[in-house]
Every structure is written in C-alpha cells, then in structure tokens.
C-alpha atoms as an extended CHARMM CRD file, in Angstrom:
* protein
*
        68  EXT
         1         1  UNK       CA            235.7440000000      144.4300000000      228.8960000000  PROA      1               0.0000000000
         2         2  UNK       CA            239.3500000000      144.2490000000      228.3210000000  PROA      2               0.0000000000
         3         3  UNK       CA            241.2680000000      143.9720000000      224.9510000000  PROA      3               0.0000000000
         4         4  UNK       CA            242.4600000000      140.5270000000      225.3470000000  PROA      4               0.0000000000
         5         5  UNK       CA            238.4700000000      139.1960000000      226.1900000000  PROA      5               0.0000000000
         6         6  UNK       CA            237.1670000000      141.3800000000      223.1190000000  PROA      6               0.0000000000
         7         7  UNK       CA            239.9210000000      139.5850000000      220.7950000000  PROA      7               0.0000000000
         8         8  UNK       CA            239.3110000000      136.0780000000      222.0390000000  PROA      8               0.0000000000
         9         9  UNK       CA            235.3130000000      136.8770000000      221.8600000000  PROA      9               0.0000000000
        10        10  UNK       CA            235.9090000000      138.2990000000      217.8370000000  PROA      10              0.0000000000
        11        11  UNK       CA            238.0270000000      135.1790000000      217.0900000000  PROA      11              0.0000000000
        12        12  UNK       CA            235.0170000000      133.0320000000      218.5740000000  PROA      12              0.0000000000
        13        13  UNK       CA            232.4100000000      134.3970000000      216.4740000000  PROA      13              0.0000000000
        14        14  UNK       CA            234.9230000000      134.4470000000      213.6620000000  PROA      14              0.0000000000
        15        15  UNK       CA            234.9560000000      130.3670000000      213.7610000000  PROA      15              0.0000000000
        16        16  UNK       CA            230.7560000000      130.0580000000      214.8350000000  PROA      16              0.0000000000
        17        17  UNK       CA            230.5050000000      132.2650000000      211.4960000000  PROA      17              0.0000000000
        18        18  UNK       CA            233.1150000000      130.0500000000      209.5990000000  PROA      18              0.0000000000
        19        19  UNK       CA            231.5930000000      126.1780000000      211.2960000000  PROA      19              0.0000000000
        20        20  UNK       CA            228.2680000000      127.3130000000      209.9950000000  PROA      20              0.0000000000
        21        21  UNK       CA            229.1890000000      128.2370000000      206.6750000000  PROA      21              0.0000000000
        22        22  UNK       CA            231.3770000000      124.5670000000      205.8650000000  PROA      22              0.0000000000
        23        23  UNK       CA            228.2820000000      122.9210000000      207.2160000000  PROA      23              0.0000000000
        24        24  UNK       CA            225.8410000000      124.2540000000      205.9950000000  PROA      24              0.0000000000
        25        25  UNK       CA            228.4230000000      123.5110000000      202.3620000000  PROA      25              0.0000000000
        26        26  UNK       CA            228.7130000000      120.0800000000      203.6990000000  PROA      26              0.0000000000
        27        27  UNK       CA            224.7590000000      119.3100000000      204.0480000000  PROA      27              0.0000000000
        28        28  UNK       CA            224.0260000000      120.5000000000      200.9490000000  PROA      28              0.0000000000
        29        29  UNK       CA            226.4280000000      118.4700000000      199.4660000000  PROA      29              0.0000000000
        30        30  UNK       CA            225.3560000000      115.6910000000      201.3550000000  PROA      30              0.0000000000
        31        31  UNK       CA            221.4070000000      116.0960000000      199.8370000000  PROA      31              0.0000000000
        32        32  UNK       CA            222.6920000000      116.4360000000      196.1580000000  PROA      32              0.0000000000
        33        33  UNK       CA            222.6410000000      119.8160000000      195.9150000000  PROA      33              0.0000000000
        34        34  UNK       CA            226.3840000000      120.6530000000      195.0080000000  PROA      34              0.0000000000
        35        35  UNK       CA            227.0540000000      124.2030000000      194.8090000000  PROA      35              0.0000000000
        36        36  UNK       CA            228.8010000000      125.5470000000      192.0050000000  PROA      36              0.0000000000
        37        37  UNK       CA            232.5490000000      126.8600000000      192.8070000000  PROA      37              0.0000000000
        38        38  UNK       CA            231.8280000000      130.3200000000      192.2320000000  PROA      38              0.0000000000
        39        39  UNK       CA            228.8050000000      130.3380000000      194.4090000000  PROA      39              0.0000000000
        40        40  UNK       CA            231.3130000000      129.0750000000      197.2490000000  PROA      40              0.0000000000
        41        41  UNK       CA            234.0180000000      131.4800000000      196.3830000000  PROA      41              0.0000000000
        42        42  UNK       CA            231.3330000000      134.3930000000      195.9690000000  PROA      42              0.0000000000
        43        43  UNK       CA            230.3630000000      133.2030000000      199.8260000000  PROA      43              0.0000000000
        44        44  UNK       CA            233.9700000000      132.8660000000      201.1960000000  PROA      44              0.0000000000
        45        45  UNK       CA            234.2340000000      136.6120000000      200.0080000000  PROA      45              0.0000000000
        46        46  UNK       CA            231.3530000000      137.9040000000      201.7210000000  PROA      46              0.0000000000
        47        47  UNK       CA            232.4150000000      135.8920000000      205.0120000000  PROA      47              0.0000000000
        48        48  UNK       CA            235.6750000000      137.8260000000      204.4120000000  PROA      48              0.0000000000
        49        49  UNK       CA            234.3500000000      140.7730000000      204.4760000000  PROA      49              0.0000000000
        50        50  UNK       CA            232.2660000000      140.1540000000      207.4190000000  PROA      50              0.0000000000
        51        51  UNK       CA            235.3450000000      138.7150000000      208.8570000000  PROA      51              0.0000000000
        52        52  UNK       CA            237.0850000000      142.1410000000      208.3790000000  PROA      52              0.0000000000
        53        53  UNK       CA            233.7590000000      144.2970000000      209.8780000000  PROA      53              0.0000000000
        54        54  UNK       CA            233.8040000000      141.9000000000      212.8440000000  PROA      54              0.0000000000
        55        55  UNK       CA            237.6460000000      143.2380000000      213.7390000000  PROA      55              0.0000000000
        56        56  UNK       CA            237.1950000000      146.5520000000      212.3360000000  PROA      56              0.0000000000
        57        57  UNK       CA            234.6390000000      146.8690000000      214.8960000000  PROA      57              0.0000000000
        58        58  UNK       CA            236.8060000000      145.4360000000      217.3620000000  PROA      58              0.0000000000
        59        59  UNK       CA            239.6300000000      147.5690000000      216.8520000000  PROA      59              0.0000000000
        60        60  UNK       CA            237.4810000000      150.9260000000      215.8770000000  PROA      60              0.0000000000
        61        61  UNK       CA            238.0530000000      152.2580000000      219.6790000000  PROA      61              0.0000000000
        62        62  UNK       CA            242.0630000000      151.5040000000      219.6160000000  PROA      62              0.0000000000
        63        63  UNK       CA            242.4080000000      153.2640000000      216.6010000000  PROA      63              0.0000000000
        64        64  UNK       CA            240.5910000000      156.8080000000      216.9340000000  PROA      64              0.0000000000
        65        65  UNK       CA            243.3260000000      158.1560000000      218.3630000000  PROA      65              0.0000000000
        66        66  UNK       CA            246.2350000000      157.6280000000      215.9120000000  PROA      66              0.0000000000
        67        67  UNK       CA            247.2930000000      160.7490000000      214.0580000000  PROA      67              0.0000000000
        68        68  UNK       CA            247.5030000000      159.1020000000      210.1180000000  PROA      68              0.0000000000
C-alpha cells in the first residue's frame, strides 16, 4: 500500500470516527438527553487523541529511520 492510499484511508476513518461522534451528540440531543459541555469537550479530547494514534500509526514506518 502506498503512502498516498494509507493517508487518504487515515483521513477516512478520521471523519467515520468524527460523523459518528456529532451524531450520536445530535440524537441524544434530539431524545432530551443534552449532554453537559464538559462531557462533550472531555469526548472531543479523547477523539483527539485517537485522532493523533490513528496518524501516529500511520506515520510510525516513515519515521524509524530519522536520526533525532
């Protein structure tokens, strides 16, 4: 698989992960059950994070050979 189809494949699962998350915000707005803004902020942090795992993963194999 070449660079360019492992960075377009990361950036889909990037929005899937993102979609799900505003939707699943959305419905359970839409039932009455309002989250708290902390809750969502706590959640946009750990999408972050898996955000930055995600390309970390991606880019693991580019970056073992770089002298720091």
């Amino acid at each position: 698989m070449g660079i360019l189809e492992a960075v377009i494949r990361a950036l889909i699962y990037l929005c899937v992960i993102a979609l799900v998350f505003f939707l699943c915000v959305w419905v359970l707005g839409e039932i009455g059950l309002v989250l708290p803004a902390m809750v969502i902020h706590i959640l946009m942090v750990i999408f972050v994070l898996i955000a930055i795992l995600i390309l970390a993963r991606l880019f693991a194999p580019l970056l073992s050979g770089y002298v720091w």
